[in-house]
C-alpha positions, 0 to 999 in steps of 0.5 A, a space after each residue: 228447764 231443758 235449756 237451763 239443764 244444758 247450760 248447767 252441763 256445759 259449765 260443767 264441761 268446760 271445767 272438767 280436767 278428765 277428758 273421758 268424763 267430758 267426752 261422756 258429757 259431751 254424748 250425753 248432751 247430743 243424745 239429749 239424755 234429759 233423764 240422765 242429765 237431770 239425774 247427774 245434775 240434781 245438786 251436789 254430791 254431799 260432803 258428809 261425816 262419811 266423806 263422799 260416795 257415788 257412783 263414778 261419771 261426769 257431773 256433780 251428783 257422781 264421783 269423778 276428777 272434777 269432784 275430788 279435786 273441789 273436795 281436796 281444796 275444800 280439805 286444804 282450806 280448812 287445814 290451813 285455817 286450822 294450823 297456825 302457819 308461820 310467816 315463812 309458810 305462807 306462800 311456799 313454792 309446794 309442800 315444805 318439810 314441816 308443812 301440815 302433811 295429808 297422808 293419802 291412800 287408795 284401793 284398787 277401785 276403778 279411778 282411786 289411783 287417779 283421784 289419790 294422785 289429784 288429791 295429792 296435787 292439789 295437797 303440795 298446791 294448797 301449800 300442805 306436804 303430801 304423803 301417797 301411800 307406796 300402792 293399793 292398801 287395806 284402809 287401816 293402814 291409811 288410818 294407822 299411817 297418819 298417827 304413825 306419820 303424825 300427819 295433820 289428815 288423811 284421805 282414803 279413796 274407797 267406797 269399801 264394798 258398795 258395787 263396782 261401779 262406785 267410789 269414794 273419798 273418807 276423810 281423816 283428822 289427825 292430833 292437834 285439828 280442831 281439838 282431836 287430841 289422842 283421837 287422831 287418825 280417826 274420821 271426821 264428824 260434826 262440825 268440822 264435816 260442815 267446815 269442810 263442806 263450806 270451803 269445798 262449797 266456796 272453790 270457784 271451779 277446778 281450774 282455779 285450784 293449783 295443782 302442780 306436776 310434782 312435789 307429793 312424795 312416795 312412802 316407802 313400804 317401811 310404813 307397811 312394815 310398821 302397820 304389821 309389826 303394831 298389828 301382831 301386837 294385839 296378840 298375848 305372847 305365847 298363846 296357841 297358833 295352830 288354827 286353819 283359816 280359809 281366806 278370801 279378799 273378796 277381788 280387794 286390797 287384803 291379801 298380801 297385808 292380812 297373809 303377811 300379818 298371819 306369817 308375822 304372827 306365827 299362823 299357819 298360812 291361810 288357804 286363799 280362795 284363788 278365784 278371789 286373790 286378786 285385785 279386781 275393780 269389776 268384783 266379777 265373782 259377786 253380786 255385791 262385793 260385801 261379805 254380808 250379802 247372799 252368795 258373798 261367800 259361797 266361793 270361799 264356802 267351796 274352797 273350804 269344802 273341797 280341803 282334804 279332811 285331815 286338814 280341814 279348816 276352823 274358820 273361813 275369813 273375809 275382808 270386804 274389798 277395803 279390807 277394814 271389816 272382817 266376816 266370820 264363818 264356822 263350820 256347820 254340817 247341818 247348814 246347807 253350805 256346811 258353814 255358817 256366817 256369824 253376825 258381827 255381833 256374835 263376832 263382837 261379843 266373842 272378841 270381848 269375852 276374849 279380851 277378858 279373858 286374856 287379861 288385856 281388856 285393860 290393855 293396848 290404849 293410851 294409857 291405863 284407864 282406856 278401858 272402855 267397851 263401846 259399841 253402837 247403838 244398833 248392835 246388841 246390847 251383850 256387850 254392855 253385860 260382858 262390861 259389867 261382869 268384868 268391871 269393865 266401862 262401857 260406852 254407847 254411840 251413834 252409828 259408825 266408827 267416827 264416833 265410836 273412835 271417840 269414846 274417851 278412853 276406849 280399848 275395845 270397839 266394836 258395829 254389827 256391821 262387822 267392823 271391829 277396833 281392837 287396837 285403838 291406840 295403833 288404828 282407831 278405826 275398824 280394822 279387819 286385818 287386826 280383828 282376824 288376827 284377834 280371831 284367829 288366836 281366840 279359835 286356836 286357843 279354843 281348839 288348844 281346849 277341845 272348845 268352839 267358837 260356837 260353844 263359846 257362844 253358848 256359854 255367853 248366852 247362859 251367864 248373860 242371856 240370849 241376845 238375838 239379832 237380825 236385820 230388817 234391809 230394804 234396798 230401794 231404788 227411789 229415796 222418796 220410799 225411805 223417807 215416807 217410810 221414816 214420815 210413817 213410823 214418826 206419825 203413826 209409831 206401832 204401840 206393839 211388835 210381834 205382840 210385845 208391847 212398846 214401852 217407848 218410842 224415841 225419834 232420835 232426830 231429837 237428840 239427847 243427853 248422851 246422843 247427838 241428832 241423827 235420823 233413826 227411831 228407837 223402839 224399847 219393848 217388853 217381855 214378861 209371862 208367858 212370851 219367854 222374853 225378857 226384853 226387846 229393841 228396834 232401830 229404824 234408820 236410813 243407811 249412811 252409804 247405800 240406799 237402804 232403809 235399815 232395821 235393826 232387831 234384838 230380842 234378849 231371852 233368859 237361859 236357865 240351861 244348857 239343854 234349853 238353848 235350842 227352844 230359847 233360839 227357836 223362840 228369838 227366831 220366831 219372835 224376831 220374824 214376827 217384829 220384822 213382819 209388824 215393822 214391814 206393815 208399820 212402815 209401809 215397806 
């Protein structure tokens, strides 16, 4: 087995073009790093609807040059099966005007420069036309570029806010591939995830794949300009600016967009938290650079802390490192931090009752009937009543914006995982600069009123209900947990949670009616006398991008008044530690 680990390797090696991961191979090798090699060469990274994402280092099981370059190839193939090509194109000398065009962009990751230009070679070599995005940018301008571009494809080199030591490759389809019609510019999902990954399958080695020294082209920062100018677009003319934002990139992309898009639209200049202004691949300033984690934000937190009081802040905003996902805070003196993050499916329900309210739910997407509400199946069920209260559609989809960007006829979508599409005709993606601006005009226009974000809130939850969530999230280091944990729950489904009872249990891997397959449990339980619920839900699934096991909670609890919100929040927190601690026992974890 040792031997044919290192036969394997050194076939590796002899088709690695990046001479630092051969020269880590090669140590390892000497070394006789059995472990490590084994680790590294235990398959192949998989091409799934998330794209790639690994760590970086040499080897098929990690994210390096040799591996981005299959993936390219394997992405040109199928481009060019897919447009019919006239005669003339069919042997260019490189990417030709009126070739299919990829559009590429990258973050400030470690490699992401490199794998974006290799991208781009191995574009103009397949025959295709290559766009490299001006410098580092947020991802939804990549995703707004090929709409705007009319592109055939888009790659962005990110792996948003996984660790430093990670990267990854996001694909794109533009209008007109395999039959995305006016659902261009969003990510790419079954089946043609697993075309892609037969023609990356079918690549017979890096040195085989044609990659020319030129022939890509540059955009200008007229593309930019573009993005910002549709950005300021999800504003309603006239509505109030004046609002105090703290503002941290989190060491990532945001900055100069975000800045540049709160100027163009009339908002005070946000406080930028300068330890975190700038690009920085190391993240030094955080564990994990994702504003959801413990100590993500306590940065920003002092920075917003240490404001001169005649002119402190209304909310403190992040971008995760790729700058698509937006994290909201308020401010909370009775928190430790005085600030409190909201979840993103108080953020999520905010920027709906905002959209109605403003009269331009209706509004901003292919034509007069993208009116559709859509969130996941693992954010809370609140938005399906705003919809319904507003005569507004309302649709539910599997986890992630592939699939979300797809809901015929949306206008407004929305993850708890803090990534929010407010224009799906500009960006169909999540898009954290647009979601802050979205943020930003409904708290001045609350401060205009002598109103709060949080008062907000309250009344949602006493004309729909208290919609409480919270996370089960357990980090492992061994994948086999995960899966036993899933093998658990499938052969021993809990019949009760924190004394309510499951009324069903459905193994989503089935797939339904309105789902396709995917690996998750869906748990529905009862209220009734007595708990003071009037309904509860469970989602069990392994994460997409990290390795999680990720538990999904909301429990729904009726308000009668004002001056009973705080016992009907102090039940929703016992109820949902009590399903967290049932779930946990079920599972095994």
């Amino acid at each position: 087995m040792q031997h044919e680990l290192i036969a394997r390797a050194r076939d590796w090696l002899s088709d690695d073009p990046d001479p630092d991961t051969r020269q880590e191979l090669t140590d390892l090798i000497k070394a006789g790093a059995g472990d490590e090699l084994a680790a590294r060469f235990a398959g192949t990274l998989q091409f799934g609807t998330a794209g790639l994402r690994a760590e970086l280092g040499a080897g098929p099981m990690r994210m390096n040059r040799a591996v981005v370059i299959r993936a390219a190839a394997g992405l040109a193939s199928y481009l060019n099966r897919q447009r019919p090509r006239p005669a003339q194109d069919a042997q260019p000398a490189g990417g030709q005007p009126g070739s299919g065009l990829v559009v590429i962009g990258y973050d400030a990751r470690h490699r992401s420069a490199d794998f974006a230009r290799d991208t781009a070679a191995v574009m103009v070599g397949a025959g295709l036309r290559a766009v490299l995005l001006p410098r580092p940018l947020p991802t939804p301008v990549l995703a707004f570029a090929i709409r705007h571009l009319g592109a055939v494809a888009g790659v962005e080199v990110t792996a948003s806010h996984n660790p430093p030591r990670d990267n990854g490759y996001k694909v794109y389809l533009g209008d007109g591939v395999a039959g995305t019609a006016s659902r261009g510019g969003s990510q790419i999902v079954p089946p043609a995830d697993a075309e892609i990954a037969a023609e990356i399958a079918a690549v017979e080695g890096v040195h085989a794949v044609p990659r020319p020294d030129a022939g890509w082209e540059i955009a200008g920062e007229d593309v930019v300009e573009a993005y910002l100018e549709r950005a300021a677009s999800v504003l309603t003319e006239g509505s109030p600016r004046a609002v105090r934002v703290v503002y941290t990139p989190l060491h990532g992309v945001g900055r100069q967009t975000l800045t540049a898009a709160f100027a163009r639209a009339g908002f005070p200049a946000p406080t930028v938290v300068a330890e975190q202004a700038e690009p920085d691949p190391d993240f030094p300033t955080v564990a994990f650079p994702n504003p959801e984690e413990p100590g993500a934000m306590d940065l920003a937190f002092a920075t917003a802390r240490a404001t001169a009081a005649d002119a402190a802040p209304d909310l403190v905003i992040a971008n995760d490192p790729d700058a698509d996902r937006c994290a909201v805070a308020v401010p909370a003196p009775e928190e430790p931090a005085g600030w409190r993050m909201l979840r993103g499916d108080e953020v999520g329900a905010l920027l709906a009752a905002h959209l109605v309210r403003t009269g331009r739910a209706g509004q901003g997407g292919q034509s007069a009937t993208d009116t559709t509400f859509a969130t996941t199946i693992v954010s809370s069920s609140l938005l399906s009543r705003i919809a319904a209260t507003a005569g507004v559609p309302y649709a539910e989809t599997l986890t992630g914006f592939k699939w979300l960007a797809r809901v015929d006829g949306v206008r407004y979508a929305y993850e708890e995982a803090l990534g929010y599409c407010v224009d799906p005709a500009g960006v169909r993606d999540k898009d954290g600069i647009t979601a802050a601006l979205l943020v930003a005009e409904l708290a001045a226009r609350l401060r205009a009123e002598g109103r709060t974000l949080v008062e907000l809130l309250d009344e949602l939850a006493l004309a729909h209900g208290l919609h409480a969530t919270d996370q089960l999230s357990v980090r492992v280091e061994d994948l086999s947990v995960i899966a036993a944990a899933m093998e658990r729950l499938r052969a021993q489904p809990p019949t009760d949670l924190a004394g309510l009872p499951v009324t069903s249990a459905q193994d989503l891997s089935q797939g339904s009616e309105a789902l396709p397959p995917t690996d998750g449990l869906r748990y529905h339980l009862a209220g009734g006398a007595g708990s003071g619920v009037e309904t509860a839900r469970v989602i069990v699934r392994p994460s997409g991008t990290e390795p999680k096991l990720k538990c999904y909670l909301e429990v729904v609890l009726p308000v009668a008044a004002p001056d009973a919100l705080p016992a009907a929040r102090a039940r929703a927190r016992e109820v949902l530690e009590a399903v967290k601690r049932d779930l946990a026992t079920a599972a095994g974890i």
